[in-house]
N, C-alpha and C positions, 0 to 999 in steps of 0.2 A: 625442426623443433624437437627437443629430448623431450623425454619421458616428466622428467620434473617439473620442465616450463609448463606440457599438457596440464601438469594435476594443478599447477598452480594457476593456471588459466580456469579451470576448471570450480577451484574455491573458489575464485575470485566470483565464479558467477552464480555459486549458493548464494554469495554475501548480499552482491548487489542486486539478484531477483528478489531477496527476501521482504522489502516494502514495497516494491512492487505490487507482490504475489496477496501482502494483508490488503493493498491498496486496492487491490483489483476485486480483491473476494471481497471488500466491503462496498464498492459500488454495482459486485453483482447483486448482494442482496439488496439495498435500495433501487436499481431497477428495477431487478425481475418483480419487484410490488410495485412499480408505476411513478417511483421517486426518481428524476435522472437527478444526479448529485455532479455537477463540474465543480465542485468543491470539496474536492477531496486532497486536493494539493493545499487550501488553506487550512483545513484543518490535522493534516500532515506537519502543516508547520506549526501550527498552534502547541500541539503536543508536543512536537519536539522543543519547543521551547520549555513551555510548562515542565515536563521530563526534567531538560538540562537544570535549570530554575533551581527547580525546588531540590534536586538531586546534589547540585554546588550548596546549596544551603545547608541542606540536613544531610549530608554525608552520605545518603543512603541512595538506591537503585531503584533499589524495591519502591519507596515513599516516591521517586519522581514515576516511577511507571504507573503508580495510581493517579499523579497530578496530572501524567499526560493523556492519561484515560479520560478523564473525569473533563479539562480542557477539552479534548474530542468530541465528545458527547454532548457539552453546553451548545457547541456550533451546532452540532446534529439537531437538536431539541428547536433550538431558532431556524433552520431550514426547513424545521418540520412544522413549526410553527406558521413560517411564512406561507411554504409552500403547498401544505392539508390542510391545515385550520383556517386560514383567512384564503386558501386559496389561490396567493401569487403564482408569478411567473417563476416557474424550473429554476429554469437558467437565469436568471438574473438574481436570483435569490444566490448559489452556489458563486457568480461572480462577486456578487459583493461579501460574500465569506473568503473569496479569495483575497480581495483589496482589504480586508478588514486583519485579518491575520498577518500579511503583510510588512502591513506598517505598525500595529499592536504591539507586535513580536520584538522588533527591533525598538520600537519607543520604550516600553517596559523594559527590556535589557539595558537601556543605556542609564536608564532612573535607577534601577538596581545595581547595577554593578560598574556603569561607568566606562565600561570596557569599547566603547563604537560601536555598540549593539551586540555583543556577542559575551558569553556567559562565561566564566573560566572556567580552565581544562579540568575535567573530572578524570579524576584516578580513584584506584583504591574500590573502594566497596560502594563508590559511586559508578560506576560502570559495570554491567554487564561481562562477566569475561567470559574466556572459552572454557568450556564443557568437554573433557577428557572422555571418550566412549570408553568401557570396559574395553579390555582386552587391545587399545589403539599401538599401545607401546611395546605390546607384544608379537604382534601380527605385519609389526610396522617392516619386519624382515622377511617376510614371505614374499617372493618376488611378483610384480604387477600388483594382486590385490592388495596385499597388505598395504605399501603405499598410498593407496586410493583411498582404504578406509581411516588409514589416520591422519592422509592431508586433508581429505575430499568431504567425506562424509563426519570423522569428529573433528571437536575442536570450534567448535560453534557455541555463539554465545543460544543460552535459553530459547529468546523470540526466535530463532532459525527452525529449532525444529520445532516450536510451536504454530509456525509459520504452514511448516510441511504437512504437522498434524492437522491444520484448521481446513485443508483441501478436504479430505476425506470424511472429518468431521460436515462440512459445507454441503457436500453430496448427499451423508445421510438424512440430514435434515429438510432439506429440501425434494429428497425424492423419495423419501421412508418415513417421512412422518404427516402429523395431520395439519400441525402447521407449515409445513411447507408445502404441502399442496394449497392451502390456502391460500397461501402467499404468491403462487405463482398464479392460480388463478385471478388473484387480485390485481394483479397487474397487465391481465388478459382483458378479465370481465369480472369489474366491479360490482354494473350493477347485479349480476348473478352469486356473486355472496354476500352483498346485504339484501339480496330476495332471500337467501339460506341462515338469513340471522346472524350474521357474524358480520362484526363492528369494520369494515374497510378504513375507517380511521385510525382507529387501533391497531390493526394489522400492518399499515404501512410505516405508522409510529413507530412500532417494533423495528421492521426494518429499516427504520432511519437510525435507531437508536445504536442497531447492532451493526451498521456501518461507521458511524461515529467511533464503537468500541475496536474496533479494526483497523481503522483509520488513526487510532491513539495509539496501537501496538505498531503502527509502520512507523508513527513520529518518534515512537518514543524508543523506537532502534536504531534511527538516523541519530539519532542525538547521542545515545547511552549505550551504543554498543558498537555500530561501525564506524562513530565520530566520538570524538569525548569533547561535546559540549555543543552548542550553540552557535551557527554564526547567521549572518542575515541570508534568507534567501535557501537555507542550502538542501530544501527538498527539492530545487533544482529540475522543476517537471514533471517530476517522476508521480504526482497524480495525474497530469497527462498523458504521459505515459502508460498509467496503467489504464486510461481508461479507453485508451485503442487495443491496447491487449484485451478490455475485454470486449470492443466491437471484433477484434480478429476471433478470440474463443467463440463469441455468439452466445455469448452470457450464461456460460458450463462454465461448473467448476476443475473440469480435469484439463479442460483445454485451457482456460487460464494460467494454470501452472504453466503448460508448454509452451505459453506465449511469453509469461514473464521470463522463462527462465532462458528465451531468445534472447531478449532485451538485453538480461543481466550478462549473458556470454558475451555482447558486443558491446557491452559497458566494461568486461572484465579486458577483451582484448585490447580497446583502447586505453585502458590503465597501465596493461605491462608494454604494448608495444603504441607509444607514443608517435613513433615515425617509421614505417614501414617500408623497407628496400625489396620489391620486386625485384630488382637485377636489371631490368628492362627500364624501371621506372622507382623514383621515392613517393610513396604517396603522405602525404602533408599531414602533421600533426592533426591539424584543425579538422580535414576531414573525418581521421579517426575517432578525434570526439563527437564529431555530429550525427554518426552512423546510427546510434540509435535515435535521434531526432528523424531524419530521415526515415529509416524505416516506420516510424509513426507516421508522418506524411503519406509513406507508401501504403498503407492499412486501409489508413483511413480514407485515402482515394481510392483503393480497389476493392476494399470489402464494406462498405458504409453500405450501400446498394444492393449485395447480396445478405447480408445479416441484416436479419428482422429483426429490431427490436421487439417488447411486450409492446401490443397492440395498444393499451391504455396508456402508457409509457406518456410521462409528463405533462397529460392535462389532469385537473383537477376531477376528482369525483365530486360530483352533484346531486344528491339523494332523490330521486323524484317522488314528486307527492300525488 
């Protein structure tokens, strides 16, 4: 393998950790408050539709990545609804956001646009493009780095490095501020911060809210920036996905990254190398696609049992009187 194919391997798996990586930081913070969210691949799709939608309508990026925010967060509001306020079941609340999105997504596309469920191709100032780093085109001759920096690192639409920023951001907040000590303790011991006064409803609300908003920034990337447009189906797991990455992290946000951006590198391999000639052996298109399915299998059979979730983690809080 030259040098080229590396860096281009290597974008490849900026691109494809990048909703991952929103995907995963928004089911850490509805965890780490006691929310488990398996619905994060429905409302991945939500947005992404929403996004594509409204984006093919009004010409604009910008207007679909509020659509697909705002679609995120409705689903969020009703998990939170189901799940804090009346109490339901976690996971069945999150699976039927999965089934709901689903089939929503594609029935509305085909009412609006006719197309077999899928929205037409967005160009233009409806997508997302790449973001030129200063100095990429000048550095782009310096031998080794220069390359790196203006294959690897610029040339990313917007949500990539907001993607990047939102780890660090995720850290502070959670372990430098007063709400997030809250929050992690809320999802330890509830009833130890509504004995401290502070609303455990509230708090989790939040964190369902702000996985919702995260959850709209991964759909509304799949749709408006590494796809142009809408088709059924095509968050393609990858809320699953992310949410072994974040039982492999252990529910941190720096291990997170290091887990998506696993994923995204064996998501990127099997994109450029479709059918692999060992010499000794051909290994099979088929498997190369499934290597990141598998290593989710592999996660989540070897590390389920060592990573502890938050203690509180998906039952309902109960106010005692």
């Amino acid at each position: 393998m030259d040098y080229a194919a590396f860096l281009s391997i290597l974008e490849g798996t900026i691109r494809l950790a990048t909703p991952l990586l929103l995907a995963c930081l928004a089911g850490l913070f509805s965890e780490r408050a006691g929310v488990f969210d398996i619905g994060l691949e429905g409302k991945m799709l939500m947005a992404a539709f929403a996004s594509a939608a409204v984006a093919a309508i009004s010409g604009s990026a910008w207007i679909g990545l509020t659509a697909g925010i705002a679609a995120s967060m409705v689903l969020s509001a009703v998990h939170g609804l189901a799940s804090i306020t009346f109490r339901g079941n976690q996971l069945i609340s999150g699976v039927a956001i999965n089934f709901l999105a689903a089939g929503l997504t594609v029935l509305v596309a085909q009412d609006l646009f006719a197309l077999g469920g899928r929205t037409p191709a967005l160009a233009g100032d409806a997508r997302f493009q790449g973001i030129a780093l200063p100095l990429a085109g000048t550095l782009e001759a310096v031998p080794v780095v220069g390359p790196f920096y203006a294959r690897v690192i610029s040339g990313h639409a917007l949500l990539v490095y907001v993607a990047v920023l939102a780890v660090p951001a995720t850290w502070w907040l959670l372990y430098r501020t007063r709400f997030g000590l809250r929050l992690r303790a809320v999802g330890e011991n509830p009833a130890a911060v509504d004995t401290a006064g502070v609303s455990v409803v509230a708090l989790r609300f939040a964190a369902v809210m702000i996985c919702g908003f995260l959850c709209g920034l991964a759909g509304v990337y799949l749709a408006t920036a590494l796809g142009a447009g809408f088709v059924k189906d095509m968050s393609g797991g990858r809320g699953f996905i992310a949410l072994a990455a974040l039982i492999f992290a252990k529910w941190r946000p720096w291990p997170a990254m290091g887990a998506t951006l696993l994923f995204g590198f064996l998501q990127s391999v099997a994109t450029r190398y479709p059918r692999l000639d060992l010499g000794v052996m051909v290994v099979p298109s088929q498997f190369i696609d499934a290597l990141p399915y598998i290593l989710t299998v592999v996660i989540l059979a070897g590390f389920v049992g060592k990573a502890i979730p938050p203690r509180a983690g998906g039952a309902p809080y109960v106010k005692e009187r």
